[in-house]
C-alpha positions in Angstrom: 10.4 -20.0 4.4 10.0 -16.1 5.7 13.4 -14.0 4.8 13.2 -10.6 6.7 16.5 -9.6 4.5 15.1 -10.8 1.3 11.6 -9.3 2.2 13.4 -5.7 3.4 16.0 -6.2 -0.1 12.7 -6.5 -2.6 11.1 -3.5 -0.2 13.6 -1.7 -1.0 14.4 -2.1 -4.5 10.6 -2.8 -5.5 9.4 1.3 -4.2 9.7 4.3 -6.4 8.9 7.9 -6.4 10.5 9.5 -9.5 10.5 12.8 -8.4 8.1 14.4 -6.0 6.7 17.7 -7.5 4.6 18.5 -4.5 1.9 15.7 -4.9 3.2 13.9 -1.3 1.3 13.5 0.8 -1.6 14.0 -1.0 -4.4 16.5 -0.5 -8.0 16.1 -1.3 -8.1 19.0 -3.9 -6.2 16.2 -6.1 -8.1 15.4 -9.3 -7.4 12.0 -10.3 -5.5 9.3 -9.1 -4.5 5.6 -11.1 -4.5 2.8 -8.3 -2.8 0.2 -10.5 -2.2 -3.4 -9.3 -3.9 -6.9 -8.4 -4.1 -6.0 -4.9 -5.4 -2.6 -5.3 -9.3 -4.1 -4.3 -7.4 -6.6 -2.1 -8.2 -7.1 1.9 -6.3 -10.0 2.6 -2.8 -9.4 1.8 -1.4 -9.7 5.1 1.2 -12.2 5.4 3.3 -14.3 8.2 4.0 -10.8 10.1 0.6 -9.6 10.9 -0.4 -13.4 12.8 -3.0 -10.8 14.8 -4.5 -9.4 11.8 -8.5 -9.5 12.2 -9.7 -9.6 8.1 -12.9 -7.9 9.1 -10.1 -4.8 10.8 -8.8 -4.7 7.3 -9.5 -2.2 4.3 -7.8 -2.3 0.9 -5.3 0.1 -1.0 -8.6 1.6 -2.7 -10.7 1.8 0.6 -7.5 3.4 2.8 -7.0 6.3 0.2 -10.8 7.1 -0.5 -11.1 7.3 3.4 -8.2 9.6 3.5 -9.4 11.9 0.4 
């Protein structure tokens, strides 16, 4: 069963930026970047809250970033 509270509470507790050194947002002079995770090559990771997500709309955490750099 879907939780909005207990999705928002691991959100929350789950994101971290240390310390931002002026890397955010990043710019495309950056040099190298470590995309680290299972989902990082990953369409389909929409869940119950995107019902009217079109898979062939979707890019991954690797495509989204290389677009943007």
């Amino acid at each position: 069963m879907f939780s909005p509270s207990i999705a928002r509470k691991a959100a929350e507790e789950s994101a971290v930026l240390l310390k931002n050194n002026g890397v955010l947002p990043l710019s495309k002079s950056i040099g190298k970047l470590a995309l680290i995770g299972p989902y990082v090559d990953e369409k389909a990771i929409h869940g119950e809250w995107s019902a009217f997500v079109k898979a062939e709309e979707c890019v991954s955490i690797k495509e989204g970033i290389s677009n943007l750099l």
